[in-house]
C-alpha positions as CSV (number, residue, x, y, z in Angstrom):
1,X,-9.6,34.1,-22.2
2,X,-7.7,32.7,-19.0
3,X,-7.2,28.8,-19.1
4,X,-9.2,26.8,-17.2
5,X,-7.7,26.5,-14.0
6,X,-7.8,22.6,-13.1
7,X,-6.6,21.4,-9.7
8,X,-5.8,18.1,-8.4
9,X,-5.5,16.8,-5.1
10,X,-3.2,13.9,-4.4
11,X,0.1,12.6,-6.5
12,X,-0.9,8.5,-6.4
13,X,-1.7,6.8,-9.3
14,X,-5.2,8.5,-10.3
15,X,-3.8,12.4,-10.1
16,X,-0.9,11.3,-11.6
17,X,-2.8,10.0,-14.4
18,X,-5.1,12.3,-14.9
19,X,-2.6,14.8,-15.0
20,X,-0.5,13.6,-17.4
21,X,-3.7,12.8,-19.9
22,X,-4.1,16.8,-20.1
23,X,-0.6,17.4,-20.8
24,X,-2.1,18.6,-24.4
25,X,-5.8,20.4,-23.1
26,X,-5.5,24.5,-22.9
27,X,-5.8,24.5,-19.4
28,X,-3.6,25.2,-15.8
29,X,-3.0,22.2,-14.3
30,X,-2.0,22.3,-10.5
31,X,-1.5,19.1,-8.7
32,X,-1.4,19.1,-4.6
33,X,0.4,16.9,-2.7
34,X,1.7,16.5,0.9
35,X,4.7,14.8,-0.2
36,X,7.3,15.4,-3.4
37,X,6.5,12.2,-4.8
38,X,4.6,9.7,-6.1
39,X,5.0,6.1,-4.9
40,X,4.5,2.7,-6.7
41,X,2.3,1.4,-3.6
42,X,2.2,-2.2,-4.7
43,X,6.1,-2.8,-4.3
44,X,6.4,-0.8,-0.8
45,X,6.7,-4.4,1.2
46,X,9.8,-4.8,-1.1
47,X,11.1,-2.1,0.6
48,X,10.0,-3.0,4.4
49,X,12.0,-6.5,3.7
50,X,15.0,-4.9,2.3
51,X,14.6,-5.4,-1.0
52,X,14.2,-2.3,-2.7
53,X,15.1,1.3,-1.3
54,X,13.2,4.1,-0.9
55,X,14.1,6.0,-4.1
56,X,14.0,2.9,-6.3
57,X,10.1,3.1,-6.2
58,X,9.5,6.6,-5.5
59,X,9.5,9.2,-8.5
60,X,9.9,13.1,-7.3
61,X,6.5,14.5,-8.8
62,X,8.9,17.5,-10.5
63,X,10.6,15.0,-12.5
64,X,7.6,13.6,-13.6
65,X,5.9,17.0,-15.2
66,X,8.9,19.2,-15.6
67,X,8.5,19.2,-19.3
68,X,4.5,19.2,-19.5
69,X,4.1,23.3,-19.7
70,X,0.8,23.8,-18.4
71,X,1.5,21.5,-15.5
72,X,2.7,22.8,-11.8
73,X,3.6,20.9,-8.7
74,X,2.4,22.4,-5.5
75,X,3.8,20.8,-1.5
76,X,1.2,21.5,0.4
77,X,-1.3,19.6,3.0
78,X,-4.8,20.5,1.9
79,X,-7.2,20.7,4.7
80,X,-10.8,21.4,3.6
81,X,-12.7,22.7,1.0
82,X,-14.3,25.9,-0.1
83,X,-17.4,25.0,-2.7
84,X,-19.0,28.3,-3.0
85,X,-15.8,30.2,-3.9
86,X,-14.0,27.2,-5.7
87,X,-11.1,27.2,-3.4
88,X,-8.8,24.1,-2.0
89,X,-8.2,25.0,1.2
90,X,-4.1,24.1,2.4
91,X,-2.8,24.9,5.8
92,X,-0.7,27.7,4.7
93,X,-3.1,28.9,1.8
94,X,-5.8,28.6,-0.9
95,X,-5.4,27.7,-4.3
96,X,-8.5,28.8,-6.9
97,X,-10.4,26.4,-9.6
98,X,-12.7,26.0,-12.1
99,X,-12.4,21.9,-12.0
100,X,-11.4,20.1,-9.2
101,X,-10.2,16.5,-9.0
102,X,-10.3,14.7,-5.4
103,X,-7.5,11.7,-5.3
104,X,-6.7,11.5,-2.1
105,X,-6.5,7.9,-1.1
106,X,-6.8,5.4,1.6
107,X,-5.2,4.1,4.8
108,X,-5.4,1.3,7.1
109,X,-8.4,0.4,8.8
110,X,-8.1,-0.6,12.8
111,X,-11.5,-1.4,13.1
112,X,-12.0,0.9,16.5
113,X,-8.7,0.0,17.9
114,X,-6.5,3.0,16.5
115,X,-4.3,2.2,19.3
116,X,-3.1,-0.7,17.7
117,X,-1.3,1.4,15.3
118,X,1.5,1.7,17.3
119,X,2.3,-1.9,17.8
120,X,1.0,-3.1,14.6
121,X,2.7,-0.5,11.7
122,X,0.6,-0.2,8.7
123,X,2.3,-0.6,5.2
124,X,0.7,2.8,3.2
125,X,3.4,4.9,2.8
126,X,7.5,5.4,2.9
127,X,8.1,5.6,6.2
128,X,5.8,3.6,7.0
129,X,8.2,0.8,5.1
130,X,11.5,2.1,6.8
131,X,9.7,1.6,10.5
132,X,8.6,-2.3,9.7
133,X,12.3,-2.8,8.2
134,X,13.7,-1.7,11.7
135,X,11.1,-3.4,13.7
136,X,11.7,-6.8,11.6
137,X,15.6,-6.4,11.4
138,X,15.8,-5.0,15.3
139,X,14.0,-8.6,16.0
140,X,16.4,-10.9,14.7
141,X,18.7,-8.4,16.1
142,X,17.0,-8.9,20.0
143,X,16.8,-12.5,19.4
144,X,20.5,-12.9,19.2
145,X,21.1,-11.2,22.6
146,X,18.2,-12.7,24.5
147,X,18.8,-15.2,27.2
148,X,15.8,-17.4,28.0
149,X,14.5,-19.2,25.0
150,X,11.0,-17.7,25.4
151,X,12.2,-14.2,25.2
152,X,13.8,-15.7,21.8
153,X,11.1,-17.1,20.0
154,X,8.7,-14.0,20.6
155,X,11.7,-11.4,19.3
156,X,11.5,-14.8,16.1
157,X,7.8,-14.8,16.2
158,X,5.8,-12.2,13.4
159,X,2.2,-11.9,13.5
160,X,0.8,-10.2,9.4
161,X,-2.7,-9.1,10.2
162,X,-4.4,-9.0,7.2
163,X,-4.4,-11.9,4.3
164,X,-5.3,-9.9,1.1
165,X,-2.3,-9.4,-1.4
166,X,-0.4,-7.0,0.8
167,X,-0.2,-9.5,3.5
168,X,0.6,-12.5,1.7
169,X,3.3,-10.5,-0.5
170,X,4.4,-9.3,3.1
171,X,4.3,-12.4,4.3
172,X,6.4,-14.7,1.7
173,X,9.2,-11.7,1.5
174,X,9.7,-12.2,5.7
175,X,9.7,-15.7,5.0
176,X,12.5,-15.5,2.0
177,X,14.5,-12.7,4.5
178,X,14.8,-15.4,7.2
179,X,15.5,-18.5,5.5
180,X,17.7,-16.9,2.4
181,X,18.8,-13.5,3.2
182,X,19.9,-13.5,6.5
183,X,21.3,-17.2,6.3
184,X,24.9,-17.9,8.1
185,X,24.6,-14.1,9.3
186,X,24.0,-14.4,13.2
187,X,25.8,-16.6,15.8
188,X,23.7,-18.0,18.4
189,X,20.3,-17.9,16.4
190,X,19.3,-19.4,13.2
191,X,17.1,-17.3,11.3
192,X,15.3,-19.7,9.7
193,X,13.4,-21.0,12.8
194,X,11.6,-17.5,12.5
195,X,7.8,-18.3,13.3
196,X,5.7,-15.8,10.2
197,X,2.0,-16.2,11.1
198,X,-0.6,-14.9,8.6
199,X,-3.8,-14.6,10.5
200,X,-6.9,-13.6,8.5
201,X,-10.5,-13.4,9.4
202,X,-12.5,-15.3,6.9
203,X,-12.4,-18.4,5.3
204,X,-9.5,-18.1,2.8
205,X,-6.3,-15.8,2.3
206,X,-7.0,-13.4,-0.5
207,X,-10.4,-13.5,-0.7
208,X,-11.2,-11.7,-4.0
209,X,-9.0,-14.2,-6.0
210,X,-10.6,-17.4,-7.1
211,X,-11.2,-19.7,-4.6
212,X,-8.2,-22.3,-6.1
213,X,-6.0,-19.8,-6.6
214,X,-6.6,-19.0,-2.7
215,X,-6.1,-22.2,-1.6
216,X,-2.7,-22.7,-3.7
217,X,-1.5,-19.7,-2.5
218,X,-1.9,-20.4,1.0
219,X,-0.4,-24.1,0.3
220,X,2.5,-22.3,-1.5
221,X,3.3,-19.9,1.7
222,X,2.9,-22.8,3.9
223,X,5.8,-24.7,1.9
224,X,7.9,-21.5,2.8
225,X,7.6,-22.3,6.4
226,X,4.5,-19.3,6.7
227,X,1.6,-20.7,9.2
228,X,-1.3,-19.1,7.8
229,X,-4.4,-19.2,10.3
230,X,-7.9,-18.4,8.5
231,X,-10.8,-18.1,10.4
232,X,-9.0,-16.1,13.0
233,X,-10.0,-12.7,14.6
234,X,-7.4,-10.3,16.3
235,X,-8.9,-9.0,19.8
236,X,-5.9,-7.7,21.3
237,X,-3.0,-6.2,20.6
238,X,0.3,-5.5,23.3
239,X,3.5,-4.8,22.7
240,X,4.4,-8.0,23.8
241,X,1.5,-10.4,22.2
242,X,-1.3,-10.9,19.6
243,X,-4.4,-12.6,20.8
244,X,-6.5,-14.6,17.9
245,X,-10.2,-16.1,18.7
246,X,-11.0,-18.6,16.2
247,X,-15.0,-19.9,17.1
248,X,-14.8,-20.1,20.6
249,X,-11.2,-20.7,21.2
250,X,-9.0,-18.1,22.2
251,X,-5.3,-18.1,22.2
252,X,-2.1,-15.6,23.1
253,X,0.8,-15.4,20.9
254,X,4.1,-13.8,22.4
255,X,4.9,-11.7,19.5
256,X,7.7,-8.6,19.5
257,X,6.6,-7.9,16.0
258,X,3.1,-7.3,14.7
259,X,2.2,-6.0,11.1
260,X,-0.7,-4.6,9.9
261,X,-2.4,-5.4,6.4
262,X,-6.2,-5.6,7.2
263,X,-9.4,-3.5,6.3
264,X,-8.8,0.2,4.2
265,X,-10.4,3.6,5.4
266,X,-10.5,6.5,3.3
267,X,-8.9,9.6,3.4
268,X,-10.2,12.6,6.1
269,X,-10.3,14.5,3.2
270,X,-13.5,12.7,2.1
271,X,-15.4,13.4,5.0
272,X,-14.1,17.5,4.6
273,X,-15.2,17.0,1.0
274,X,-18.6,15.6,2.0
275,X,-18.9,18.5,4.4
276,X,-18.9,21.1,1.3
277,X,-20.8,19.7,-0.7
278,X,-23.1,17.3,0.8
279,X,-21.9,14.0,-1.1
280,X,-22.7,11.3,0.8
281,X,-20.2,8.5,2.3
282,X,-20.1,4.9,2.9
283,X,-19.1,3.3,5.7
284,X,-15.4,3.5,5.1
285,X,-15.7,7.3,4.4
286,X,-15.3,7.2,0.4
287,X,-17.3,9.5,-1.4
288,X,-20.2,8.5,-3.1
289,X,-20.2,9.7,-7.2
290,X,-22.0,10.1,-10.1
291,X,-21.4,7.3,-13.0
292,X,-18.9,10.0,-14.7
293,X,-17.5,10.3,-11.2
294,X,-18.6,13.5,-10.6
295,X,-19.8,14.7,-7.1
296,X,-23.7,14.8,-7.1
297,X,-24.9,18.7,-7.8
298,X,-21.5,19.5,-8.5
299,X,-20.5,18.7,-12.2
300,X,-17.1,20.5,-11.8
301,X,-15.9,18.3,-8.8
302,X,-14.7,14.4,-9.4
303,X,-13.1,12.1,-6.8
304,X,-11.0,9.1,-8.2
305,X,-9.2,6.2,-6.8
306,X,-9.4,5.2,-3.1
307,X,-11.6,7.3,-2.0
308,X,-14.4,7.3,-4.9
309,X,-16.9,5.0,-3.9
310,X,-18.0,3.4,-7.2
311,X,-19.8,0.5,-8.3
312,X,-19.3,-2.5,-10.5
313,X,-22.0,-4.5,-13.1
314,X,-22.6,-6.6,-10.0
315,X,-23.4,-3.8,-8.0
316,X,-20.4,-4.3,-5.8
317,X,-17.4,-1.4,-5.0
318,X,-14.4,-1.4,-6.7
319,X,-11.5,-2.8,-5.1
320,X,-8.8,-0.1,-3.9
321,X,-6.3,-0.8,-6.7
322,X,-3.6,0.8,-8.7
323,X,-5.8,-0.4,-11.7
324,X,-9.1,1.3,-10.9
325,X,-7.0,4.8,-10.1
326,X,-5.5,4.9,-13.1
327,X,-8.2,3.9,-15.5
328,X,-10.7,6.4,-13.5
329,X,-7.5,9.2,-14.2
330,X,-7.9,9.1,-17.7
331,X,-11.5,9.0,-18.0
332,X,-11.7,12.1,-16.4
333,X,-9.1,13.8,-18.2
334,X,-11.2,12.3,-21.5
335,X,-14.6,13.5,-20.4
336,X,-13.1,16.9,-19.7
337,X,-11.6,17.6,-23.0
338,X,-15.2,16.1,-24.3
339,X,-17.0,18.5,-22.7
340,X,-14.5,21.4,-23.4
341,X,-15.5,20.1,-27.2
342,X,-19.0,20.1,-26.4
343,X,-19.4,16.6,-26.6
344,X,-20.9,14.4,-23.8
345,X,-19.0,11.1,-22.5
346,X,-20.2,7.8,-21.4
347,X,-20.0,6.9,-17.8
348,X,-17.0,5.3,-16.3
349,X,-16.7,1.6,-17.0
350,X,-14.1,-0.5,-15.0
351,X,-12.2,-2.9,-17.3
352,X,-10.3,-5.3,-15.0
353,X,-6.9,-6.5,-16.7
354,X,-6.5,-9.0,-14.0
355,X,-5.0,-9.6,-9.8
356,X,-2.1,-11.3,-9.4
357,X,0.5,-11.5,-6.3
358,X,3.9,-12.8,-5.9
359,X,4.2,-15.4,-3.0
360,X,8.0,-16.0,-3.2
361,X,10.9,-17.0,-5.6
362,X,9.1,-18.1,-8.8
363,X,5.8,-18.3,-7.6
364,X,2.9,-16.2,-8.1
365,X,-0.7,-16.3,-8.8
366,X,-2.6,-14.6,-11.4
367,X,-6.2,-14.2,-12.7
368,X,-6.6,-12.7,-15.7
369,X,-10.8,-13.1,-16.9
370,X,-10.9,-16.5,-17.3
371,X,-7.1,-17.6,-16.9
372,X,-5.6,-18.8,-13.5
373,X,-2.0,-19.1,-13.7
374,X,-0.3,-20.1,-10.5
375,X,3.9,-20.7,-9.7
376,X,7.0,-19.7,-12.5
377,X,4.9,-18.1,-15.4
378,X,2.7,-16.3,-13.7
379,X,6.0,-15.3,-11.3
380,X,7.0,-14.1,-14.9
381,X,4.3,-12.2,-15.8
382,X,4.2,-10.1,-12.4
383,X,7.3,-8.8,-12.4
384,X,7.0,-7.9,-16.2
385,X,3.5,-5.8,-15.3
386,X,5.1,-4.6,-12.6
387,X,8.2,-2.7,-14.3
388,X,5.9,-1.3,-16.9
389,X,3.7,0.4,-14.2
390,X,6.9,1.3,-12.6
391,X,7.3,5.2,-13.2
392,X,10.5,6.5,-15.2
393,X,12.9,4.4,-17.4
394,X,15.6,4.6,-14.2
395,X,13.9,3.4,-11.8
396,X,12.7,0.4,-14.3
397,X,15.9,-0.4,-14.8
398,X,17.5,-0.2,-11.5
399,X,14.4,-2.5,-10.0
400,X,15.3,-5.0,-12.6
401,X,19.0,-5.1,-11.7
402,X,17.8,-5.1,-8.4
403,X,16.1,-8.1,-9.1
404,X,18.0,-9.8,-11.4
405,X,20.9,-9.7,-8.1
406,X,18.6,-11.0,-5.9
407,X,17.3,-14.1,-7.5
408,X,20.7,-15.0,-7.9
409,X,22.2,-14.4,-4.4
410,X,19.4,-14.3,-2.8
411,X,20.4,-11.3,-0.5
412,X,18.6,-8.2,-0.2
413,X,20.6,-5.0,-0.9
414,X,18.9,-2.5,1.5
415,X,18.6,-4.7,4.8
416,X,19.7,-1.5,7.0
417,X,18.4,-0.2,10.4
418,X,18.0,3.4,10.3
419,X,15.5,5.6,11.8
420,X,17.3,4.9,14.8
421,X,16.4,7.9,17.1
422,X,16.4,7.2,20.7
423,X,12.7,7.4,21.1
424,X,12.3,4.5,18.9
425,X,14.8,2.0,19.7
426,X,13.2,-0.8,20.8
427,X,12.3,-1.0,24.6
428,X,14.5,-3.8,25.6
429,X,14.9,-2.6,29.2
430,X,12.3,-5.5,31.1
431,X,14.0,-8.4,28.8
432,X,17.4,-9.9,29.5
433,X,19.7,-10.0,27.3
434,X,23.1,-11.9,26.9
435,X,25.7,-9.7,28.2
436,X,28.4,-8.1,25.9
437,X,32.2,-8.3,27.9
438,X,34.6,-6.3,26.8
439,X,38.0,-7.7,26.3
């Protein structure tokens, strides 16, 4: 008898995971992915402030299964789904199954304003990271040459849209970059007078934290010279400004550099999914499961991670977190082998081992059940959680020298402008700038 043929759709944490929890099942696994590796999401904004690189968070997905047997990496962009004949559909192809796991992911949310995109870069992916590192370095860069003092302060002025953990890690890195890392390294501009604005809509900066670690937080950031406006909702977006309407005022900031860290929409592939089978979605497009995270009248099909839409004891949907992918990964790979056995599993249960963020140098806040831990030990405790996550012993260890450089010189190794095509330098032409003689 053939193995069963198990495919997997996405190389995040939850296919990954899932994955690697068969390595020992007699089956064909086949994982799909768009891109060759798998990246550690929740250290990407080290690498759009310069410091981390690319590689030091990324793991090729080869690497990580070229000694599991019955494993095989496939590069491909899937684009639908066959249900009837048990066929992934990819752009080039179709690859057969008997089970089929859905971990596609998320991206960023523009609330009906996709064209903001393109002035306000979202933070979901490598290059993603490599564009906000030019934009942010090509800013202090601009600010050096501009003339007037206006056209200064808006290349010096950076609007983060979004105040969950991505936006206030985001934020206290930018904030460390101009008043540590790029100290003494311009002429005619200091850095440090770099306005960071964190603008988020309701009442408090990461909202699913407790409300005092919130409120330390956002004290903490302010210390670090970070203006954090709550209360606030984007309306606009320009190249050249933000516009925030808090109640009924409404006010223009001239900003040359806009980031984007608010609201989460699932994967296309959900909705193509959804078209197969007739799962339902919710309103950010995740699929709606079964308690063992199967799709409903389909016991053979499971969606995991970002784009599952699944429910907590209090009724309320798991937060998009490396936690809930992972966890969901090897539940599935358990009830599988279960019900190779002939045994039956309990439905998926989401044990939260706690949220924490890094602010800055030493400080960080963490909430573990009861325990609230704000500043050096919980600073401690994230980096520690965050190297064992890390995948492969190298890049653990180069991280941690990475690190360990860094909190001692407080420079960033990997503050570099590339990406520099001509299409995307920045469009300087309409602002003066100091002119360069030639001697």
């Amino acid at each position: 008898m053939n193995p069963k043929r198990v495919v997997i759709v996405g190389g995040g944490f939850g296919g990954v995971n899932v994955a690697q929890a068969l390595k020992r099942a007699p089956v064909e696994v086949t994982l799909i992915d768009r891109r060759n590796h798998h990246l550690f999401q929740p250290l990407l904004y080290q690498v759009a402030t310069g410091h981390l690189s690319p590689a030091d968070i990324a793991s090729p997905l080869r690497r990580l299964f070229k000694r599991q047997q019955n494993a095989r990496v496939l590069l491909g962009e899937v684009t639908g789904f066959d249900v009837d004949k048990q066929e992934v559909l990819l752009r080039d192809g179709t690859v057969p199954y008997d089970t089929l796991i859905v971990a596609a992911g998320a991206g960023y949310h523009y609330f009906g304003n996709d064209e903001w995109q393109q002035w306000a870069p979202p933070l979901k992916k490598v290059e993603d990271a490599l564009e906000i590192r030019r934009r942010v370095l090509s800013a202090f860069e601009m600010a050096e040459r501009a003339v007037d003092p206006e056209t200064m302060r808006a290349w010096l002025t950076f609007v983060i849209i979004g105040g969950g953990p991505t936006g206030v890690e985001m934020a206290g890195a930018l904030a460390e970059v101009a008043h540590k890392a790029l100290r003494h390294e311009f002429r005619r501009i200091n850095p440090a007078d770099a306005r960071i604005i964190l603008v988020q809509s309701p009442d408090y900066i990461l909202p699913t934290y407790d409300a005092t670690l919130s409120q330390k937080a956002a004290a903490a950031l302010e210390k670090m010279g970070v203006t954090v406006r709550t209360k606030a909702r984007v309306t606009a977006v320009s190249p050249t400004t933000v516009t925030l309407k808090a109640e009924t005022n409404e006010e223009v900031i001239p900003a040359r550099t806009v980031l984007w860290a608010a609201g989460v929409k699932a994967s296309p592939l959900g909705e193509a999914l959804a078209e197969a089978s007739g799962a339902s979605l919710d309103r950010t497009g995740r699929v709606q499961v079964l308690p063992d995270l199967s799709v409903p009248g389909h016991e053979n099909i499971f969606v995991i991670g970002d784009l599952a839409h699944v429910l907590n004891e209090d009724g309320q949907p798991l937060p998009g977190v490396a936690q809930v992918a992972i966890q969901q990964g090897l539940y599935v790979a358990k009830l599988l082998q279960r019900r190779w056995n002939g045994k039956t599993a309990r439905p998926f249960r989401y044990k939260n081992r706690g949220d924490m963020a890094q602010i800055g140098r030493q400080t960080a806040v963490v909430q573990i059940g009861s325990l609230r831990l704000v500043g050096v030990l919980a600073w401690h405790l994230w980096w520690i959680v965050h190297l064992l996550y890390l995948a492969g012993f190298q890049n653990r260890l180069i991280v941690f020298l990475q690190w360990a450089w860094s909190y001692f010189t407080h420079s960033r190794p990997a503050l570099l402008i590339t990406r520099q095509a001509e299409d995307q330098v920045p469009r300087v032409a309409d602002v003066p700038l100091e002119p360069v003689q030639q001697t």
